[in-house]
N, C-alpha and C positions, 0 to 999 in steps of 0.2 A: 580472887576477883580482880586485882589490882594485874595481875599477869596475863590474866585472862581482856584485861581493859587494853596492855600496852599490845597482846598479838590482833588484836581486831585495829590499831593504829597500823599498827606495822605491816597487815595487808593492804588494807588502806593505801597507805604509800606507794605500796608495788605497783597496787594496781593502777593509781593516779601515771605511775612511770610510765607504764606498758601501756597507756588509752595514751598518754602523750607521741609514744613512736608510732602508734599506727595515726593518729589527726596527721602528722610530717608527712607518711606515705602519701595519706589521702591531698595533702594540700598539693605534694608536686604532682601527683595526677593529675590533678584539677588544672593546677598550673598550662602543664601539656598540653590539656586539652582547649585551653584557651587562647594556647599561640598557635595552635590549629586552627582554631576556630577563626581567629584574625585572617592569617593565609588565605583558609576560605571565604574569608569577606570580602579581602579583595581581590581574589580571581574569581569571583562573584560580580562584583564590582565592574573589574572589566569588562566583562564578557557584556554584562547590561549594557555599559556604555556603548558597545563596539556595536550590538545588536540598537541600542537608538538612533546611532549615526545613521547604521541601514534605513530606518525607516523614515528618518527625516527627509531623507532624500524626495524630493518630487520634481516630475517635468515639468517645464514652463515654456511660455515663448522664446525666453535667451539660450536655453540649453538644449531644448529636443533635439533640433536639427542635427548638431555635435554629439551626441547622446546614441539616437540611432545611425548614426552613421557609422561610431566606432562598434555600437553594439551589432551592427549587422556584419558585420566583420567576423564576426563569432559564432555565426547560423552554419547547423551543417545541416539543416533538413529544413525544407520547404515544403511541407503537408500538414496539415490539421485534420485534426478527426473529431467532429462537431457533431456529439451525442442528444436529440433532445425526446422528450417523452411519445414522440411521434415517430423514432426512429432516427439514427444515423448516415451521414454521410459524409464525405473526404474532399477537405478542396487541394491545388495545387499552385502557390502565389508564383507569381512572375521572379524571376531571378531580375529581371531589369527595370524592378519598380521596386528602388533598395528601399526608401523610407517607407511605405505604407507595408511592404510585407515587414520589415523590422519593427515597425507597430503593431503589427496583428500578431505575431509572436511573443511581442514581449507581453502585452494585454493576456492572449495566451498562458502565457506560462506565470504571468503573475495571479492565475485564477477568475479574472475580471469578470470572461461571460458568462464563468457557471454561475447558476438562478438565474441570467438573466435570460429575457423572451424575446421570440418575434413576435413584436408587439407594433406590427404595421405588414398589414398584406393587403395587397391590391391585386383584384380578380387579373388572371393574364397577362401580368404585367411582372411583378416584385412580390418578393416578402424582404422584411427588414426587423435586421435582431439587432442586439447589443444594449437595450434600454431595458428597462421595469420601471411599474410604480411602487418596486420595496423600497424601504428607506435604503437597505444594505448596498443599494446600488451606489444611492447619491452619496455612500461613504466611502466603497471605494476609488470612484471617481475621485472625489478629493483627497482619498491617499495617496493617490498616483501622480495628482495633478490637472495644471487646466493648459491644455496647451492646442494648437490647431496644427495640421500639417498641410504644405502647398500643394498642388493639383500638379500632376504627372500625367499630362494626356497624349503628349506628344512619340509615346513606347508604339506606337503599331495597335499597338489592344485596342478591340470593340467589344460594347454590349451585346456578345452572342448571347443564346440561351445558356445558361448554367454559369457564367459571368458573376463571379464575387467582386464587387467596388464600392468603392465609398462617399456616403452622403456628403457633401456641402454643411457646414453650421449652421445651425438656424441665427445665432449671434448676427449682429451688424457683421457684416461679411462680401462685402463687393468684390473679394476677390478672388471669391469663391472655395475659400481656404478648407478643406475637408476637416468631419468630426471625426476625432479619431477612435472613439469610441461605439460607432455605429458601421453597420456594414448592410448594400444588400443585394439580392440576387436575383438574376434576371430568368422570369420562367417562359416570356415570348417566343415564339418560335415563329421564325428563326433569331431572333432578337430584337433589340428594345435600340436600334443605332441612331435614334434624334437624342439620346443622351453624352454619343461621342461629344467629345472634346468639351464637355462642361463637368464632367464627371471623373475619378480615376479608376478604371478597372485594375486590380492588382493579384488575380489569379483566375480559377472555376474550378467547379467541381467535376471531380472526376470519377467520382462512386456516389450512387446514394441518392440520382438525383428524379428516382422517383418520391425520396420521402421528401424534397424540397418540393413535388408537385402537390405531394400530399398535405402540408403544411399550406400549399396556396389554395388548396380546397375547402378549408375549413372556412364556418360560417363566421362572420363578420357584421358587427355594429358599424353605428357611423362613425368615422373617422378611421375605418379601414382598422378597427383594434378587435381582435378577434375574440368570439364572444367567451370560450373557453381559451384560458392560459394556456399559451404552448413555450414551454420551459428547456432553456438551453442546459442540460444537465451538466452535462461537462463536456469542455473545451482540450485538448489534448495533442499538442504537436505529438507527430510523429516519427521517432529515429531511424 
């Protein structure tokens, strides 16, 4: 009994030995895996920070101007292809009206008009996109910013038919300073020219523009807001 007491001690032991070398194993694994895991926290870390700067960014009065000017610098394509539930069609912006086509690209390409509608048509005359009443609108706006751009009326361009230009602010605004967020198009034929030189035309359409006649057909409440949604699906420079 007594021999039989000290070989049950004496595994005992061993076995105490043998769990001790494997917990060692186990701790530098652990170890490892948690200066891994450090590393990954902060190139974690980084990459969020470097991704907030991006989005902090917004336009303003002080910076636009300088903003597109450098970013127009960078346009290799001058077309849009402006998808809405009512059909498609292609405008082509002026090469010589740098800031307002550098707006309508970057708006473009940051996503801005898709959801948003022509939510202003007037019989024979316009329809007019780039607003909603979703909230998502009034949140991209203020991600991007609030800023107004100057009137460029002096390029030669008029209000012919199929004529993409852009609205005035409704803001205090004597100076007629353009929303850069609104755009609209002219369906008159042959055009809408009591609006030259208060207005800036910054390209036209050049496919499509019987869906823009089609859009200016649809039936209409007061205030020229059309009775059914008609939804900019997507917005889409083209290369």
């Amino acid at each position: 009994m007594r021999l039989l007491k000290y070989y049950s001690y004496f595994c005992a032991a061993i076995l105490a030995l043998t769990s001790c070398k494997d917990t060692s194993k186990k701790v530098d694994d652990t170890t490892t895996t948690v200066e891994v895991a450090i590393d990954s926290t902060k190139i974690t870390e980084n990459k969020v920070g470097d991704e907030k700067q991006e989005e902090t960014f917004e336009l303003n009065e002080d910076n636009a101007i300088d903003f597109f000017f450098n970013y127009e610098k960078t346009l290799t394509s001058n077309k849009v292809k402006i998808t809405t539930n009512l059909g498609s069609f292609i405008v082509e912006l002026y090469d010589n009206v740098p800031y307002h086509r550098a707006n309508f690209i970057y708006l473009t390409e940051k996503g801005y008009f898709d959801y948003t509608q022509f939510h202003r048509v007037v019989k024979n005359f316009i329809i007019q996109g780039g607003n909603s009443d979703d909230e998502r609108t009034g949140k991209k706006r203020t991600k991007i910013g609030r800023y107004l751009l100057p009137p460029d009326t002096r390029k030669g361009h008029k209000h012919h038919r199929g004529t993409i230009s852009m609205p005035s602010s409704e803001m205090d605004n004597p100076h007629m300073l353009a929303s850069p967020f609104e755009f609209f198009i002219v369906v008159t034929d042959p055009g809408s020219y009591h609006l030259d030189n208060e207005y800036t035309p910054f390209g036209r359409v050049i496919e499509g523009m019987d869906v823009v006649d089609k859009i200016n057909n649809q039936p209409v409440e007061k205030g020229d807001w059309p009775l059914q949604n008609i939804y900019i699906e997507k917005a889409e420079v083209l290369k």
